[in-house]
C-alpha positions, 0 to 999 in steps of 0.5 A, spaced: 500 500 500 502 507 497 503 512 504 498 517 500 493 511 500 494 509 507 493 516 509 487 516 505 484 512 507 487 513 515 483 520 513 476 516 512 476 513 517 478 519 522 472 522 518 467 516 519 468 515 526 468 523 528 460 523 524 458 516 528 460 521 535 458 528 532 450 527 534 451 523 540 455 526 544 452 533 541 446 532 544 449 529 551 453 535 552 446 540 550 442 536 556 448 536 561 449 545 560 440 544 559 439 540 565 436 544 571 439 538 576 445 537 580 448 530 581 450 528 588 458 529 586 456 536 583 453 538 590 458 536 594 463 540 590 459 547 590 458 546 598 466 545 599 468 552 594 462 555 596 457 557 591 451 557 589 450 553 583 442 555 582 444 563 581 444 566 574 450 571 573 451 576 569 457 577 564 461 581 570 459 576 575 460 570 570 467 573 567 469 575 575 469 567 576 472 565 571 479 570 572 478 568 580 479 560 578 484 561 574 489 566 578 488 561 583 490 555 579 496 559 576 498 560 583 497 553 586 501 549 580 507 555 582 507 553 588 507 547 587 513 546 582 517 550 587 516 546 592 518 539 589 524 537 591 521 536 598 515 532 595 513 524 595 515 521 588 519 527 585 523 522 582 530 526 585 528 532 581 529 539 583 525 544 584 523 548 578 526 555 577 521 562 579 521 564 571 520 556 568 515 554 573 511 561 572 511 559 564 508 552 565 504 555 571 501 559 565 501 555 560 497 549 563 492 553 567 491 556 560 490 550 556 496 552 552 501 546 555 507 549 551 513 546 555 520 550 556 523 542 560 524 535 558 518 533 561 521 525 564 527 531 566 524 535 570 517 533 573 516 529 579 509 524 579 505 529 584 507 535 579 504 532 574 498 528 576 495 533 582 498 539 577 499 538 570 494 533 569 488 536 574 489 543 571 488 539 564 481 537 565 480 544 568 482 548 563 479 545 558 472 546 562 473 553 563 473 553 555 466 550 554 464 554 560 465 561 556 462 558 549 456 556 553 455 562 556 456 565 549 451 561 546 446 562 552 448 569 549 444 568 542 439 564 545 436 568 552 433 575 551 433 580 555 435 577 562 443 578 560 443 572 564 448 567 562 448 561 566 453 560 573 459 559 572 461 554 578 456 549 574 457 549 568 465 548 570 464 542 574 458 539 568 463 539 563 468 536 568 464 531 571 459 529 566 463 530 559 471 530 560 472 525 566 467 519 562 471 520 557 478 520 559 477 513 563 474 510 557 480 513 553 485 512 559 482 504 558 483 504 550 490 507 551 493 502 556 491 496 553 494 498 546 501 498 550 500 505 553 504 506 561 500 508 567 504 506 573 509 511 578 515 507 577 522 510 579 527 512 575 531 506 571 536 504 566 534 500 559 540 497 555 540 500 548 540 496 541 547 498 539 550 497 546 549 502 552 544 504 556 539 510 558 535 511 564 527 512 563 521 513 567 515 511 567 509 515 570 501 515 568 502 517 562 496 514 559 491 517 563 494 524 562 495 523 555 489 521 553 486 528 557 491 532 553 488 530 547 481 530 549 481 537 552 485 540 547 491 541 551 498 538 548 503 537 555 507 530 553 509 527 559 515 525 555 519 530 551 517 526 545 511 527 546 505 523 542 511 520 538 514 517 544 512 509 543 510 510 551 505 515 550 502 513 543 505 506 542 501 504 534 499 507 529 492 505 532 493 509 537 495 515 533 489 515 530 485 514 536 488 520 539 486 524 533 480 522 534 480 524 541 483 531 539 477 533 534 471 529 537 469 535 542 470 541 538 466 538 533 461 535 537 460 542 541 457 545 533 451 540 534 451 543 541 450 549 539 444 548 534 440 545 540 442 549 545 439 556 540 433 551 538 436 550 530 440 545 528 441 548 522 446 553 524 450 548 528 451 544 520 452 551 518 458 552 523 460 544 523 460 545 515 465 551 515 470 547 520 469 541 516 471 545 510 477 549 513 480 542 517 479 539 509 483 543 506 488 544 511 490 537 511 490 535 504 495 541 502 499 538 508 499 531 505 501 533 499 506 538 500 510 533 505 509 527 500 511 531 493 515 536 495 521 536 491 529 533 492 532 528 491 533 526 498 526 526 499 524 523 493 528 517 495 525 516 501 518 517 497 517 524 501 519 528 507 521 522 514 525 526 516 523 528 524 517 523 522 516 517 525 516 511 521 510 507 525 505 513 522 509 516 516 507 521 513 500 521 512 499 520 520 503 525 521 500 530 517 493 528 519 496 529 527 500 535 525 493 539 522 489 537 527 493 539 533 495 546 530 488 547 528 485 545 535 489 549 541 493 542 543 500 542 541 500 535 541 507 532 536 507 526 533 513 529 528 518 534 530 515 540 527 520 544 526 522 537 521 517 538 516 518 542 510 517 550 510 511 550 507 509 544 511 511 548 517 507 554 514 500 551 514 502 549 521 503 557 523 497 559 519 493 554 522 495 557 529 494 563 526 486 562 524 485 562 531 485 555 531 477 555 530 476 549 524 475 546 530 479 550 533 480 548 541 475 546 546 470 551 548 475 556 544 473 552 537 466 554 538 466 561 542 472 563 536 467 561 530 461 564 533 466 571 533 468 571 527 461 569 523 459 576 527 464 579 523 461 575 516 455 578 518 457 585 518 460 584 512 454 581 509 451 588 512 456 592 508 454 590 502 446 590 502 445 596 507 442 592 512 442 593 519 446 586 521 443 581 525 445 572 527 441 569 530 434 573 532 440 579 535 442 585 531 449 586 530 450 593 532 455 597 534 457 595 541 457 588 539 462 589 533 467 593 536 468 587 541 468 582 535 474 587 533 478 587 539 477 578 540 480 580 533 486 584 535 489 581 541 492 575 538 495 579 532 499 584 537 502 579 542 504 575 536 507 580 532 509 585 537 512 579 541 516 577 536 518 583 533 521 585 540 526 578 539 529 579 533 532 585 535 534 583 542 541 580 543 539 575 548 533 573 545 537 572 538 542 568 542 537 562 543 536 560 535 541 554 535 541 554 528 544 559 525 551 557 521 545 553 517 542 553 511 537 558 511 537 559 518 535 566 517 528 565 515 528 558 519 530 562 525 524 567 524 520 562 523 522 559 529 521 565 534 514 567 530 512 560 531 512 560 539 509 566 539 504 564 535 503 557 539 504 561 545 499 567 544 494 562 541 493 556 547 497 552 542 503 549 545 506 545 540 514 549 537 519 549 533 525 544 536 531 549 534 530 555 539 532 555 546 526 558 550 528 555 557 531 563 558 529 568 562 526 572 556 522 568 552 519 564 559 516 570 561 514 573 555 511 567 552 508 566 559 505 573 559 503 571 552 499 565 554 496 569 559 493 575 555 491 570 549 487 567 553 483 571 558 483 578 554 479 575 548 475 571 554 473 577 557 470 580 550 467 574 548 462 574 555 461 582 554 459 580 548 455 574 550 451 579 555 449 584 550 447 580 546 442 576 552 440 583 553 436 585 547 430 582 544 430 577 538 428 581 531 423 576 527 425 574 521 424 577 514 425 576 507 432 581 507 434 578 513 440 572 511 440 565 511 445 563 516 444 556 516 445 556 508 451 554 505 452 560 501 453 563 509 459 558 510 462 560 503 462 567 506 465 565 513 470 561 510 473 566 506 472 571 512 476 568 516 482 567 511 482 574 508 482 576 515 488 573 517 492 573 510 492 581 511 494 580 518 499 576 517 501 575 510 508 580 511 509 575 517 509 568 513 512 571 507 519 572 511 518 566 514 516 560 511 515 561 504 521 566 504 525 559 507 521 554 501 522 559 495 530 559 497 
């Protein structure tokens, strides 16, 4: 069987199995957020945080609780790793240096997951499962709570009520990830996956010598890594580490896991706002989007050319040779199109054009489909934008789903826009004139190390700044410099988009719904996927395209 037929048909079978899931669990997840009950489990978490899980919140109170749980997750996980070389199971590991541990800190609280350590080198089994791994549920969580409340925003009139922001934390824990994650933790383990608190070891080598390793719960970690978007490899090697992802079964499982939620979330949707229509439309412009993207990188990495790659029937190197080409390809796609960061191939390895859909899948905003809860709430933005210019061209007043798109809604569709553009782009900037920053490019005697190397500082901060977490091997961010400016990045990334998308969601419950006319554009037809798709690439081929001209596309064209 040819690698291109493998990857087809690896392709079909992702897809086959993401629709057997797509109604299912959407509906499952739009009963959980719809229900008007507690479980027992549910009301003795509200008791012990002390919250009233039956009161409505507005956008303010709902945004407050958000910003109070995740400051308090940051500080917990700092202190946490501060302290672990006095902790049980540390495996003999220091404690994590201030700039490092505020990096990781923020980096998981705000389901980025971007690791400046080797993983199996550097954390202890406490820091990984009561910290990493804890704050990988939760943040994912919080992501589904804010897109809930947006779509409350479009469903509900004139209250300005969006729901309680403790329930829907600990439903979208409880009821959705944790199943989920014991089940997939289940698939893991009997597919050759570790899950274990084993000491530090040596194994003997192939070739003669030996090399210590761990073990650790890797599986129940990385199947929640995947599932919530997340991306933190227990192992530098991440997903192309055999312990983490052993065959090329699981390889496929784990994309699945990675997709399966922020697809799911549209039909979700639908039901939530009464019409499932407008859930196919959002799935369809995803859909389409993540298509597109993953055929383009499975021919940019199979055909391009050269001798040395077409000898080896496309580009292996920094691939592993259990999945291939199309595998990687596929798990490449979805991890940067998701907010996962998760690697089954060096990124940095893949060819420059190759490693430019990885960057302009980032930059997208990771919404096709984008990451869990961040998928959703990123394309509801972005289809007020689409809106609006549709509004532009015919001279209506804008409207989507019953509410009309004025000014206060538009300017804060705009700033969810602007944020990530002037971190990414500022920050870099930034690093390309700073001695100390150039300094941490270790590449650059080489081959269009220029370009490359651009590309490399451009990459963490997209990654960084989008909640993505994956990176190009090559640059040093283990500095003071880049820990804390990547950190600040994570943090920005996250929040100030969070805080436009509830004020939005609660101007938009406040209004009351306009009735349907003859002019009013059909969102839920085909034709408005088309205008979606071809918003959110325009918009960020403006924003970015001067960027990724220096970068990749310099380094492929030379």
């Amino acid at each position: 069987m040819s690698p291109a037929l493998a990857g087809v048909l690896q392709l079909t079978a992702l897809t086959a199995a993401l629709a057997l899931a797509y109604r299912p669990l959407g509906d499952y997840m739009a009963a959980v957020y719809a229900s008007p009950k507690h479980l027992r489990i549910e009301k003795v978490i509200y008791r012990c945080i002390g919250a009233n899980a039956d009161a409505e919140m507005r956008w303010p109170a709902y945004l407050r609780g958000v910003l109070a749980f995740s400051a308090a997750g940051v500080l917990f996980l700092y202190l946490l790793q501060r302290v672990q070389g006095g902790l049980p199971l540390s495996l003999g590991f220091a404690s994590i240096s201030p700039d490092q541990a505020f990096n990781t800190a923020a980096s998981f609280v705000t389901n980025t997951n971007w690791q400046s350590y080797s993983g199996e080198q550097a954390m202890g089994h406490v820091v990984q499962t009561a910290g990493l791994a804890v704050q990988n549920f939760v943040s994912a969580a919080t992501g589904m709570a804010v897109a809930v409340a947006l779509v409350r925003g479009f469903a509900r009139s004139r209250t300005g009520d969006l729901g309680n922001f403790w329930a829907d934390l600990v439903r979208g824990t409880i009821r959705v990830l944790v199943p989920i994650a014991v089940l997939g933790a289940l698939v893991l383990v009997a597919c050759g996956a570790v899950q274990n608190f084993s000491g530090i070891h040596e194994v003997g080598q192939f070739m003669g010598g030996a090399q210590q390793t761990n073990g650790g719960a890797v599986a129940s970690q990385e199947v929640i890594k995947e599932l919530g978007t997340n991306g933190g490899g227990y192992f530098n090697a991440n997903s192309a580490h055999p312990f983490e992802n052993p065959s090329a079964f699981t390889n496929l499982f784990e994309i699945f896991l990675i997709l399966v939620i922020p697809f799911a979330l549209t039909r979700t949707f639908g039901k939530l706002v009464g019409n499932v229509k407008q859930g196919y439309a959002i799935l369809a412009t995803m859909g389409v989007i993540w298509l597109g993207f993953t055929a383009l990188m499975m021919w940019t990495e199979s055909a391009h050319g050269g001798p040395a790659l077409q000898a080896a029937g496309a580009a292996m190197e920094g691939k592993e040779t259990r999945f291939g080409v199309g595998a990687s390809s596929i798990f490449s796609v979805a991890t940067t199109l998701t907010s996962t960061g998760a690697v089954d191939a060096f990124h940095s390895s893949f060819t420059a054009f190759g490693g430019g859909i990885q960057l302009l899948g980032m930059m997208l905003g990771e919404l096709a489909p984008g990451g869990v809860g961040s998928g959703l709430y990123g394309m509801l933005v972005m289809a007020i934008i689409a809106v609006f210019i549709a509004g532009l061209m015919v001279g209506r007043t804008p409207e989507y789903l019953g509410k009309k798109i004025g000014t206060r809604e538009i300017k804060l569709a705009a700033c969810y826009l602007l944020i990530t553009p002037t971190l990414v782009l500022g920050f870099a900037a930034a690093s390309m004139v700073l001695p100390d920053a150039l300094g941490s490019m270790l590449n650059t005697k080489a081959l269009g190390a220029g370009s490359h190397g651009f590309s490399e500082v451009l990459y963490a901060y997209t990654s960084g700044a989008n909640n993505n977490g994956s990176a190009f091997a090559g640059l040093n961010a283990n500095t003071p410099w880049y820990n804390t400016t990547i950190g600040l990045a994570m943090l920005l990334g996250r929040f100030l988009p969070m805080v436009f998308v509830l004020a939005l969601a609660g101007s938009l419950a406040e209004q009351q719904p306009v009735p349907q006319t003859a002019g009013t554009l059909r969102t839920e037809k085909p034709l408005f996927a088309g205008l979606l798709v071809g918003t959110i690439l325009i918009i960020t081929g403006l924003t970015y395209f001067p960027a990724l001209a220096l970068g990749p596309l310099a380094e492929g064209l030379s």
